[in-house]
C-alpha positions as CSV (number, residue, x, y, z in Angstrom):
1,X,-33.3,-141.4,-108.3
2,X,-31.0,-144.1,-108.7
3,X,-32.3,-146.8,-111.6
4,X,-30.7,-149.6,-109.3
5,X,-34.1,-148.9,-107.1
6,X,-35.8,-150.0,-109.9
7,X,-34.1,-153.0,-111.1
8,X,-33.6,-154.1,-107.2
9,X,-37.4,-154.1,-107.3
10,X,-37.3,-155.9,-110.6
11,X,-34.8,-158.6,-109.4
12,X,-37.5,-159.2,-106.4
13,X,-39.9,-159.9,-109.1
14,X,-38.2,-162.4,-111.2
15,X,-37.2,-164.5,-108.2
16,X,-40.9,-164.8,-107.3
17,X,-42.2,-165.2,-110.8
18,X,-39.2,-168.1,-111.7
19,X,-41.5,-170.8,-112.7
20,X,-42.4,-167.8,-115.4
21,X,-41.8,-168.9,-119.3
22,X,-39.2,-166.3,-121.0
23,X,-42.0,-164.4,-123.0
24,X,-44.2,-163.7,-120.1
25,X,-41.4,-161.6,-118.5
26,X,-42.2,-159.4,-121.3
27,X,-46.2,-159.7,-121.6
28,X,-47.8,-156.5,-119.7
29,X,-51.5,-156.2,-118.8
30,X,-53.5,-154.0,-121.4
31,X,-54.7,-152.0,-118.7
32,X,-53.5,-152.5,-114.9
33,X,-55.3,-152.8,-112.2
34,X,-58.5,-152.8,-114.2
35,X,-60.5,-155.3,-115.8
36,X,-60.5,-155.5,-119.6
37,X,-62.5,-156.4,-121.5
38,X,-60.9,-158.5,-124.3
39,X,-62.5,-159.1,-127.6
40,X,-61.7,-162.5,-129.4
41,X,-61.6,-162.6,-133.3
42,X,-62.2,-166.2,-133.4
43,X,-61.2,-168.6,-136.3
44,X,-61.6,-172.5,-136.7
45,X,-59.3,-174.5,-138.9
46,X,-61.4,-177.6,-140.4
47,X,-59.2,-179.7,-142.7
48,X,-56.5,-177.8,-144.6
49,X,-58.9,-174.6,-144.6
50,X,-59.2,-171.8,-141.9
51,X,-62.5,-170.2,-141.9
52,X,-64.0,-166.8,-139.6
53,X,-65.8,-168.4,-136.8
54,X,-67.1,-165.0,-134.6
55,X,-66.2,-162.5,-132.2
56,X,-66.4,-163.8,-128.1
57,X,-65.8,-161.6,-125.2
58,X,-63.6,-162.5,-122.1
59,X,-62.6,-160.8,-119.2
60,X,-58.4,-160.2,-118.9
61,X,-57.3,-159.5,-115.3
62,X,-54.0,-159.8,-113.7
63,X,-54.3,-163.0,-112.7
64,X,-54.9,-164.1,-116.8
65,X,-53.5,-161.6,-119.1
66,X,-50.1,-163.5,-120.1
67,X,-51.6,-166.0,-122.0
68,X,-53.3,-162.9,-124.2
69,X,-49.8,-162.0,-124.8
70,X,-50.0,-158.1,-125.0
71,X,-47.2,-155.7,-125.4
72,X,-47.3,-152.2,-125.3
73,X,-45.9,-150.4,-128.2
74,X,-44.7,-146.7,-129.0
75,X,-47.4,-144.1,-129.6
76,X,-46.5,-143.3,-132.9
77,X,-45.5,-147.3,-134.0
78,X,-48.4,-149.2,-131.9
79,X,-48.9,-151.8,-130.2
80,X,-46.1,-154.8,-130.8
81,X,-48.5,-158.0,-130.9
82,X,-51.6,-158.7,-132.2
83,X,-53.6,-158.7,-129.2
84,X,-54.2,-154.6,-129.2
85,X,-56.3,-151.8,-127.5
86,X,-59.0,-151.2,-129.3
87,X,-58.6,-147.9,-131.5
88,X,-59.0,-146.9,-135.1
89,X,-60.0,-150.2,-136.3
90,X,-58.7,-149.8,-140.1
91,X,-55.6,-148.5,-138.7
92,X,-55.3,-151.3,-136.0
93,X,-56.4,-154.4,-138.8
94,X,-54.4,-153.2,-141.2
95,X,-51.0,-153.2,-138.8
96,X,-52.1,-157.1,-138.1
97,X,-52.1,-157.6,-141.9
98,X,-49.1,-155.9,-143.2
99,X,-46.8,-156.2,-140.2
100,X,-48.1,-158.2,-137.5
101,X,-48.3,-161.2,-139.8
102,X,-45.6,-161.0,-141.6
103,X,-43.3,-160.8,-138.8
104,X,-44.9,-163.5,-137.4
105,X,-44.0,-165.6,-140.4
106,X,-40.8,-164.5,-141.5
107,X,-39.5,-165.3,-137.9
108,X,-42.0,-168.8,-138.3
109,X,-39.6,-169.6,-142.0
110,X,-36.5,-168.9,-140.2
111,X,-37.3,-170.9,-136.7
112,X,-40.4,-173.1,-137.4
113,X,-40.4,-173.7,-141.0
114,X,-43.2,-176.4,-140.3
115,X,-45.8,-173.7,-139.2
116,X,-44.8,-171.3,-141.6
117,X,-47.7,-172.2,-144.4
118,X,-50.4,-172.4,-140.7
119,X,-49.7,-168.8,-140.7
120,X,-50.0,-167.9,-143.8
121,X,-53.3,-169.5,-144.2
122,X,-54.7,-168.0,-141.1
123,X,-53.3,-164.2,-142.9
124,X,-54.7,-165.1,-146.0
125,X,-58.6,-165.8,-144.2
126,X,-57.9,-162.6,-142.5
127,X,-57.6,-160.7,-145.1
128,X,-61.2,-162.5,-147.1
129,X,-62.9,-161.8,-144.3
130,X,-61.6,-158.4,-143.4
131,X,-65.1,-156.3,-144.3
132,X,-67.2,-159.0,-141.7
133,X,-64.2,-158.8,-139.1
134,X,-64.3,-155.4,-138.9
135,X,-68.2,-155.1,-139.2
136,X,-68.7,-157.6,-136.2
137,X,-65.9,-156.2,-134.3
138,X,-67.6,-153.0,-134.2
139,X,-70.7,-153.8,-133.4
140,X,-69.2,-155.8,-130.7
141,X,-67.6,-153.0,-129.2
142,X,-70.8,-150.6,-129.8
143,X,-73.0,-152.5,-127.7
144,X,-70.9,-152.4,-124.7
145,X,-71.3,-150.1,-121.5
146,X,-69.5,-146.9,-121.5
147,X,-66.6,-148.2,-118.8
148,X,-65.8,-151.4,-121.0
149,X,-65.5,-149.5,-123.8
150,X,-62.3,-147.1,-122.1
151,X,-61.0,-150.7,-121.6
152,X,-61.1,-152.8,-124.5
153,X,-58.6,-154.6,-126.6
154,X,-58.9,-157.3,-129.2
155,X,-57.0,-160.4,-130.3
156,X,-57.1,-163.5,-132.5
157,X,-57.8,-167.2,-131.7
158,X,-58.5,-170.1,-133.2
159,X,-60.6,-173.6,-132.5
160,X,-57.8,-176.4,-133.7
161,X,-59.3,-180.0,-133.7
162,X,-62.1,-178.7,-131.3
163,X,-59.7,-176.9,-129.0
164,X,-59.3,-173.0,-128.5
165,X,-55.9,-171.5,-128.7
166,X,-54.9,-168.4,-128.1
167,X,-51.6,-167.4,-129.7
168,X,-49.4,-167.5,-126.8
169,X,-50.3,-171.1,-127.2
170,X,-47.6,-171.3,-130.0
171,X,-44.2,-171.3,-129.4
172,X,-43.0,-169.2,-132.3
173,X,-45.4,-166.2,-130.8
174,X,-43.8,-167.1,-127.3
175,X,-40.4,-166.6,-129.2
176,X,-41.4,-163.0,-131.3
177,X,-42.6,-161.7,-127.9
178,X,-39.2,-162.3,-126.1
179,X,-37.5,-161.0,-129.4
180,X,-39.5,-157.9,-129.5
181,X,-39.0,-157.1,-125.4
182,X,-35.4,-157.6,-126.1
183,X,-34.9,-155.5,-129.2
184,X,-36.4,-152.6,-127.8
185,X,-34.0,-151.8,-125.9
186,X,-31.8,-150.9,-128.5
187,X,-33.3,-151.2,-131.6
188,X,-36.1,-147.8,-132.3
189,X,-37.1,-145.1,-134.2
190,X,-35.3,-146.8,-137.1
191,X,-32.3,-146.6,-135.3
192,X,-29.6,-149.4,-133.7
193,X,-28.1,-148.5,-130.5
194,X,-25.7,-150.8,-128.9
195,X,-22.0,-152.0,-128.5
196,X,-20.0,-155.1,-127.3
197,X,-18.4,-155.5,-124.5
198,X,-18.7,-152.4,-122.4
199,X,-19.8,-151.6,-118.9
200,X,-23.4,-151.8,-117.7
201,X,-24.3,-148.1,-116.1
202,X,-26.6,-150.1,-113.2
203,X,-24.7,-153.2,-111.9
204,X,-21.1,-151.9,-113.5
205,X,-19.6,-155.2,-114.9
206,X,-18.0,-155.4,-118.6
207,X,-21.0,-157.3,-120.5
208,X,-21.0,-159.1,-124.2
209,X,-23.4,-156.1,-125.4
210,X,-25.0,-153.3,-123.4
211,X,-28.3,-151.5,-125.5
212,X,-28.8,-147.5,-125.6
213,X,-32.8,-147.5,-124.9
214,X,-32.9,-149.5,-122.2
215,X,-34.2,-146.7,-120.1
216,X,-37.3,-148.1,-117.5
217,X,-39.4,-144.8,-117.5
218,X,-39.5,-142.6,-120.6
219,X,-38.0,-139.5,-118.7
220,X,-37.1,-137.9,-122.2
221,X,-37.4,-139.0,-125.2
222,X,-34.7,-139.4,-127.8
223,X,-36.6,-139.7,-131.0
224,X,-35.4,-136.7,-132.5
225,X,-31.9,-135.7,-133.7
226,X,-30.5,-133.6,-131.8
227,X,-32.1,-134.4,-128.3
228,X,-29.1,-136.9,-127.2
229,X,-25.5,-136.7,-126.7
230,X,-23.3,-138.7,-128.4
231,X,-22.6,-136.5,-131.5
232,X,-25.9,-136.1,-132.1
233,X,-25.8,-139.8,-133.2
234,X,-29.0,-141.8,-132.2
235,X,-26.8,-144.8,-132.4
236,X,-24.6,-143.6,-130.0
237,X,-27.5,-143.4,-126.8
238,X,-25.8,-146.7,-125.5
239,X,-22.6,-144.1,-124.5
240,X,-25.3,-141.7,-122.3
241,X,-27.1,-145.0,-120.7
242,X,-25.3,-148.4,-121.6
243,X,-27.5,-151.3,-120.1
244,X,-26.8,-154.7,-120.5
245,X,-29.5,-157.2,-121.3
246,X,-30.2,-158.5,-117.8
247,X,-30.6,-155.9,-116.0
248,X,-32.9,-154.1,-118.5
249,X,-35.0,-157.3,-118.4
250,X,-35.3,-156.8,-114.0
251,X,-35.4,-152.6,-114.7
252,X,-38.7,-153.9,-116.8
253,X,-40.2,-155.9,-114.5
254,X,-39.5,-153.1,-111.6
255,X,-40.6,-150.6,-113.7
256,X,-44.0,-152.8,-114.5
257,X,-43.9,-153.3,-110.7
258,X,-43.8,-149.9,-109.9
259,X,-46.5,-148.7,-112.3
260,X,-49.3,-151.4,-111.1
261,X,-48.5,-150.6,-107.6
262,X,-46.5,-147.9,-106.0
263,X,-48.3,-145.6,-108.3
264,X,-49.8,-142.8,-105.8
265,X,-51.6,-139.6,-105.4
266,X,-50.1,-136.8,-103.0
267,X,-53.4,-134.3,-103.3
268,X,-53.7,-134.5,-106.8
269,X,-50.2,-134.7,-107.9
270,X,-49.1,-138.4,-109.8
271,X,-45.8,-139.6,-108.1
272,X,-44.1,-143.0,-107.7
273,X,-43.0,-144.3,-104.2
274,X,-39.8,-146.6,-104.5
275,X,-38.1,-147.8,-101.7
276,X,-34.5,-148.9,-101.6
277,X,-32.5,-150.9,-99.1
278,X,-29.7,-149.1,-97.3
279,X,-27.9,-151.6,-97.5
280,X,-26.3,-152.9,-100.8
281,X,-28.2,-156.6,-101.9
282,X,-30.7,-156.1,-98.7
283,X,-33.1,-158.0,-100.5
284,X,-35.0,-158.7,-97.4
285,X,-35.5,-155.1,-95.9
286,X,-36.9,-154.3,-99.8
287,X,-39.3,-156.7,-99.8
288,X,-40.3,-155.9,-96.1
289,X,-41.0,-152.1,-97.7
290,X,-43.0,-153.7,-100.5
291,X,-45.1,-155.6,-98.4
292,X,-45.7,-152.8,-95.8
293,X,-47.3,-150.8,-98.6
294,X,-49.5,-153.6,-99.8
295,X,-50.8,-153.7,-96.6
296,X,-51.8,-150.4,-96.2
297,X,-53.4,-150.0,-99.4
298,X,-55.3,-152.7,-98.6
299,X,-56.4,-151.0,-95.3
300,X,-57.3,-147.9,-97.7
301,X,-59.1,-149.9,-100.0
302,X,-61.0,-151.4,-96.8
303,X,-61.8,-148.9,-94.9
304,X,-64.7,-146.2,-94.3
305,X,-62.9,-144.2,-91.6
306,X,-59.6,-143.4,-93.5
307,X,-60.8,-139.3,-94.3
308,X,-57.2,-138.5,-96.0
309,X,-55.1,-141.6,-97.7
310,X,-52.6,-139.3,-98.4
311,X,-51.7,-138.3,-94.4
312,X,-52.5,-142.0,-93.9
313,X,-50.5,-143.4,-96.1
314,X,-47.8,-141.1,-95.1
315,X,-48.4,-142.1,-91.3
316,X,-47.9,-145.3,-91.3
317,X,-44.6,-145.1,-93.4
318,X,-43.9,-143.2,-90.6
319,X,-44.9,-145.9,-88.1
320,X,-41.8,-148.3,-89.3
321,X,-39.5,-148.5,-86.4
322,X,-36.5,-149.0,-88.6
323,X,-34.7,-146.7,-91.3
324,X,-33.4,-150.1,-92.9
325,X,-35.1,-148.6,-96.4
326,X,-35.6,-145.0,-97.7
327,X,-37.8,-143.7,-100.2
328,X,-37.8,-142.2,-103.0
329,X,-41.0,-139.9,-104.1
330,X,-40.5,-139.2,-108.1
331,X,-43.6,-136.6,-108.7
332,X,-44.4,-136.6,-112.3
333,X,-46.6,-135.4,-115.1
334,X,-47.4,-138.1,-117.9
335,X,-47.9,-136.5,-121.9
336,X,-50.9,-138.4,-122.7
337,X,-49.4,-139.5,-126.2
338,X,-46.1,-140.3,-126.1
339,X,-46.5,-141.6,-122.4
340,X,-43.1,-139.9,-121.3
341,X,-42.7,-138.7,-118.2
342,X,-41.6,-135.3,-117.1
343,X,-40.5,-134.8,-113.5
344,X,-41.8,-132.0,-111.3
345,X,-39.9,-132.9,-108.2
346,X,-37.8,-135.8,-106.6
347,X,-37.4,-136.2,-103.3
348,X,-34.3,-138.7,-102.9
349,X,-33.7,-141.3,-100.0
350,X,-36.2,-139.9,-97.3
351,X,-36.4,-142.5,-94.0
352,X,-39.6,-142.9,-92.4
353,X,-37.8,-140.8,-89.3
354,X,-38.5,-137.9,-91.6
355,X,-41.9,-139.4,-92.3
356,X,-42.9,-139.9,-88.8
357,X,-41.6,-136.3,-87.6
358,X,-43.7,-134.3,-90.6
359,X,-46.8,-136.6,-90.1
360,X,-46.9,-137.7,-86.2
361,X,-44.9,-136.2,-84.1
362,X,-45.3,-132.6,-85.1
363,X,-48.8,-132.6,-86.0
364,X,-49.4,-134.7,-82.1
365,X,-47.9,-131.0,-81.2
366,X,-50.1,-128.6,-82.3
367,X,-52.9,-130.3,-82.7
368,X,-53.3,-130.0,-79.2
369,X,-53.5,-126.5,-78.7
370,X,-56.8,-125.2,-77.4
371,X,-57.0,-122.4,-80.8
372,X,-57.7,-125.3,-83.1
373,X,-60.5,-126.8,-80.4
374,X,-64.4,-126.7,-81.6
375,X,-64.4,-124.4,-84.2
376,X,-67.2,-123.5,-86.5
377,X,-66.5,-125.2,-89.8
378,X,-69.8,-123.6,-91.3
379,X,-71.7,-120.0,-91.7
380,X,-75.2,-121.8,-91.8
381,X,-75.2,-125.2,-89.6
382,X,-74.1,-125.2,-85.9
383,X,-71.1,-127.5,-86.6
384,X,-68.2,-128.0,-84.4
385,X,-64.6,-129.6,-85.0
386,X,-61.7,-129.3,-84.4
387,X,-58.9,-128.7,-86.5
388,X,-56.1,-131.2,-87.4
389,X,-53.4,-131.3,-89.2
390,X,-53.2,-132.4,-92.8
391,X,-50.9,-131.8,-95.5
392,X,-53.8,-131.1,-97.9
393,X,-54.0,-127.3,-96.1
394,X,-50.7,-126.2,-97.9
395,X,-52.0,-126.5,-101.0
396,X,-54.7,-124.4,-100.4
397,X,-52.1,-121.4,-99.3
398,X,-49.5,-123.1,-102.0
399,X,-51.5,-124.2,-104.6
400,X,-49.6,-122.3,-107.6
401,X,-46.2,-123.3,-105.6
402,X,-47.3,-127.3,-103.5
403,X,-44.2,-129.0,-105.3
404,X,-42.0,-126.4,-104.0
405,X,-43.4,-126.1,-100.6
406,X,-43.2,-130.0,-100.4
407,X,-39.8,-129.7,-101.3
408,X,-38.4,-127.5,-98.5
409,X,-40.6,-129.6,-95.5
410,X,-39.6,-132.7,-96.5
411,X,-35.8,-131.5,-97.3
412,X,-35.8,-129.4,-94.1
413,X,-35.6,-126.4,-96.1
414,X,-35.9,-122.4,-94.8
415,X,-39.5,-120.8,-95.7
416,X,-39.1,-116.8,-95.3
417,X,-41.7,-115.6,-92.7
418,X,-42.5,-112.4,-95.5
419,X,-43.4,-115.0,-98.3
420,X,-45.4,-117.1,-95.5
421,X,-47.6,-114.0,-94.5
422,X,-48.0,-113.0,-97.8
423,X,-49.4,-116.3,-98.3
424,X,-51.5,-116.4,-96.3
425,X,-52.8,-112.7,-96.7
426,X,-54.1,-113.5,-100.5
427,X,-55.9,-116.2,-99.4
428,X,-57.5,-114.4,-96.7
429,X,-58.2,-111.4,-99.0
430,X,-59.7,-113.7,-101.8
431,X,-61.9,-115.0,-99.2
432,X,-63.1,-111.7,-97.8
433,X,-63.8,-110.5,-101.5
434,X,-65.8,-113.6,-102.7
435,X,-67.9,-113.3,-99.2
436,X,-68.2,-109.3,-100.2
437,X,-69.6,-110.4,-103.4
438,X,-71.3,-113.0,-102.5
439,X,-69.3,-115.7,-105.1
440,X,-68.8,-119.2,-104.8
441,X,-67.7,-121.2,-101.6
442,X,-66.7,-118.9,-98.8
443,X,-65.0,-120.1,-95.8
444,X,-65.6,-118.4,-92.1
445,X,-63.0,-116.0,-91.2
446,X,-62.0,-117.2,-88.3
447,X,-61.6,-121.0,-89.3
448,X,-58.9,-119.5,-91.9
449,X,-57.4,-117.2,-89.7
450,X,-57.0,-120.5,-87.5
451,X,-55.2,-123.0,-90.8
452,X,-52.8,-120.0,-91.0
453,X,-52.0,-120.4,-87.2
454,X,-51.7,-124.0,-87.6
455,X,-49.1,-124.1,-90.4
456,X,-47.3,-121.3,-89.1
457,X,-46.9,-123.3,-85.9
458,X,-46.5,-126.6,-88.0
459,X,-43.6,-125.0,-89.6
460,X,-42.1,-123.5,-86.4
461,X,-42.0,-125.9,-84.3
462,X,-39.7,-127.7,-88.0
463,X,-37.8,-124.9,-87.7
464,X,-38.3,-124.1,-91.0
465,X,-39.2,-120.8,-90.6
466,X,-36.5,-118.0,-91.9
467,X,-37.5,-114.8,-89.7
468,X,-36.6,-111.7,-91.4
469,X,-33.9,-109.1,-89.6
């Protein structure tokens, strides 16, 4: 998949979000498309003093979370700002007292020299009331439900002649926000990647600097020596994946894009559905593509008789009269702690023709035939249905193989007619034996017998069926 996908998508963003300030381009929601459940460790300053006022509770949506000015950090480093998910508390306060505020003030000497001393007097009442913080703060969290617990996060305010700010209320956090987005992309891991005037690797002009960790989506990671190219140099990532600062900034917001909303589920497998114009700066066909899915998740979301989102989903893509946009399906497993992503499959550049041949047009075909008409579904009740078409009964003949079986229908890829039968055959057989032994959920012969029909004649009438000599 080309990374221009993403940072097309990302370009889209910024021109809607224009009237944005320069640190929200870089503030992300603590947890998307949920509600969290943010805990405020509040402070008042009276006088020259700043004293512990109490811990509050707000709800942080997508509609609010910028001005709580969160970014995520790496799993081993943390979070980057003080507002943070909630974790090990001693491990989380301490990072707000011995790097979180120092930061915060060595940028406020250098850029704000009149704040500088605010700062340090809010640290300073931090650290007196660490024990109570921390003892409230807990107790806080404790006597939540279960769910708001999974999504907490904390962060400090403070009441200022009567008024509560938060810290994106102050310019200098604004600015160590937009620093921090920035320097991530090619400062990490201890390490300094980037060089002056070379050429961007996503909109190929010669820029004043390009960055060597700009990448959107933690395919690999290179915090190890030895896991990049470039002599084995760290430094030296920027020659593997030189990106300049503007487009990393879009690739961010696509990549954010992509996350909260073209995240999807293809019968249990995670993948990421990004479209892309066919024609170059076709700003208009990409936005038609983002706005198609919208509207179908919110008919999903909607909707009581929808019995498969997947085929649904995948119908209605199919639906689009025009192959102005493909798509791109990037099927991926996510490593829980270091959140990088490792690919399974990618299907490149499919047009909803392909879409509307594997989910309409073929499956109109065979559904049809009279084999697949009232059918017993059950060994007990006297139930009748037919049978229809749905991807979902591959991976019940696929399951150890469903990326690779994908693979081939949607790439119009040969299945050998042996490895199809055989298939079919152990499932059969498992069936038979677990009926035999009377274990677990058995299935009636016949209805089986009748799924293998139907995806044999799925696939046949695809032509995807290599007969042996």
């Amino acid at each position: 998949m080309q990374d221009r996908s993403i940072t097309d998508i990302g370009k889209l963003e910024f021109e809607r979000n224009s009237n944005l300030k320069p640190y929200e381009l870089f503030t992300q929601e603590p947890y998307p498309n949920k509600v969290c459940k943010m805990l405020l460790i509040e402070f008042q300053k009276k006088g020259e003093r700043i004293h512990f006022k109490g811990i509050d509770v707000q709800n942080v949506n997508e509609k609010n979370y910028s001005k709580y000015a969160y970014r995520k950090g790496s799993a081993r480093g943390g979070d980057i700002t003080f507002t943070t998910k909630f974790g090990d508390l001693d491990k989380k306060l301490n990072t707000l007292v011995n790097t979180q505020f120092p930061n915060l003030i060595e940028l406020s000497e250098t850029e704000d020299a009149d704040n500088a001393t605010f700062f340090k007097g809010w640290q300073h009442s931090f650290i007196d009331n660490y024990d109570q913080i921390k003892s409230e703060l807990q107790n806080t969290y404790d006597n939540q439900e279960k769910q708001d617990k999974l999504n907490s996060a904390f962060t400090l305010t403070i009441d200022v002649d009567g008024q509560r700010r938060l810290l994106s209320d102050f310019k200098i956090v604004q600015r160590l926000i937009s620093k921090n987005g920035i320097e991530g992309n090619y400062n990490k891991y201890g390490v300094v990647s980037k060089a002056e005037n070379k050429i961007c690797s996503i909109c190929h002009q010669q820029k004043p600097e390009v960055y060597g960790f700009g990448s959107p989506f933690k395919y690999s990671t290179v915090d190890k020596t030895g896991t990049v190219s470039g002599f084995f140099n760290q430094k030296n990532n920027w020659i593997n994946y030189p990106i300049c600062e503007t487009c990393a900034i879009e690739m961010e917001l696509g990549k954010n894009y992509i996350t909260k909303y073209l995240t999807k589920y293809f019968f249990g497998k995670s993948y990421f559905l990004i479209p892309k114009a066919v024609m170059p700066n076709d700003t208009e066909s990409l936005d038609n593509a983002l706005g198609l899915f919208n509207e179908i998740d919110y008919q999903i979301k909607n909707s009581e008789s929808i019995t498969s989102n997947e085929d649904f989903l995948m119908e209605k893509i199919g639906q689009t009269n025009n192959n102005l946009f493909t798509l791109n399906l990037l099927f991926f497993e996510e490593n829980p702690t270091t959140k990088a992503i490792k690919i399974k499959m990618m299907l490149e550049e499919i047009p909803p023709s392909r879409f509307r041949k594997l989910f309409i047009e073929i499956p109109k075909i065979i559904n049809n035939n009279p084999l697949f008409k009232d059918l017993d579904y059950h060994y007990k009740k006297k139930q009748k249905q037919d049978l229809k078409f749905s991807f979902r009964l591959f991976k019940q003949f696929f399951e150890d193989s469903f990326y690779e079986i994908t693979y081939k229908i949607f790439m119009g890829r040969k299945i050998s007619e042996k490895e199809l039968h055989e298939r079919f055959m152990k499932v059969i057989r498992a069936n038979y034996i677990k009926r035999a032994n009377n274990e677990g959920f058995v299935e009636k012969g016949d209805l089986l017998i009748a799924k293998c029909f139907l995806l044999q004649n799925y696939l046949a009438e695809l032509n995807l069926i290599k007969y042996e000599n």
